[in-house]
C-alpha positions in Angstrom: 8.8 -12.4 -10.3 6.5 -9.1 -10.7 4.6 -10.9 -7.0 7.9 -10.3 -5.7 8.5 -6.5 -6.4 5.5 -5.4 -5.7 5.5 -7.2 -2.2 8.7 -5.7 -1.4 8.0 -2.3 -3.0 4.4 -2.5 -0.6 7.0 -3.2 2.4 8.8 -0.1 2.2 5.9 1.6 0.5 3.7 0.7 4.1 6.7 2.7 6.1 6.9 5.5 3.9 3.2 5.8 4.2 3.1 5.7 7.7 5.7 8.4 8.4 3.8 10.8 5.5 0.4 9.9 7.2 -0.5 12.5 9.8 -1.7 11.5 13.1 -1.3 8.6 16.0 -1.0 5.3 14.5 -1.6 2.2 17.0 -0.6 -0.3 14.2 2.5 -1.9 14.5 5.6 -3.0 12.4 4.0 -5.7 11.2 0.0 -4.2 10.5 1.8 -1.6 8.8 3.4 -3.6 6.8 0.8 -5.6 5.5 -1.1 -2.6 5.0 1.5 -1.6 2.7 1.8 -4.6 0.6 -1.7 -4.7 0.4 -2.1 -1.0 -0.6 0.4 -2.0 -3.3 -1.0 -5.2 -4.6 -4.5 -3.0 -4.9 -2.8 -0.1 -6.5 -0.9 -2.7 -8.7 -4.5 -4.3 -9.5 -6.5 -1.0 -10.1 -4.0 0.2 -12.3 -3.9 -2.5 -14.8 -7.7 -2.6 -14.4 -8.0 1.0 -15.7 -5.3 0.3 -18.4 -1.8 1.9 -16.6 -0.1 -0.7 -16.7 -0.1 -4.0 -18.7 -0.7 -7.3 -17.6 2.2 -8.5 -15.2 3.8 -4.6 -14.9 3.3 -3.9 -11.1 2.1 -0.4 -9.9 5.2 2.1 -9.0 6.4 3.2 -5.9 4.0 6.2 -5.8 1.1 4.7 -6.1 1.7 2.0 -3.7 2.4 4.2 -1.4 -0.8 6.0 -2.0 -2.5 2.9 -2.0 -1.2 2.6 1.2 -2.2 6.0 2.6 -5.3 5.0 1.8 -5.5 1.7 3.6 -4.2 2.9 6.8 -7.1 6.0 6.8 -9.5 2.9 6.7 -8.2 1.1 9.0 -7.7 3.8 11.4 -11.1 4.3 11.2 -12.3 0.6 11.2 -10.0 0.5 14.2 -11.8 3.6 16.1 -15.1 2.1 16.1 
């Protein structure tokens, strides 16, 4: 059930991150929202690599959303090229 929250904590995390994240974004709804799930599936990954959270614990709403701040810099730059 962990899969769950975190895909639906990267949803909202991936539209939070795209209204923080300065600049003009040409992704759409549904980019965005994968970017966001992803950010927060890697955030949720990282994190219990480095020992923040245990095994099955998924990353928290912060740091998904930083993940996916981070994921929509690269791909606006993987996009500009």
């Amino acid at each position: 059930m962990s899969i769950v929250w975190t895909i639906l904590i990267g949803f909202v995390a991936g539209l939070v991150a795209r209204a923080i994240k300065p600049g003009d974004d040409s992704a759409g709804f549904i980019v965005t929202t994968l970017i966001g799930i992803a950010g927060s599936l890697i955030a949720t990954y990282a994190g219990q690599a480095m020992g923040w959270y245990s095994a099955g614990q998924g990353a928290g709403f912060i740091a998904s959303v930083l993940g996916a701040i981070v994921l929509l810099f690269l791909y606006g730059l993987i996009k500009r090229k």
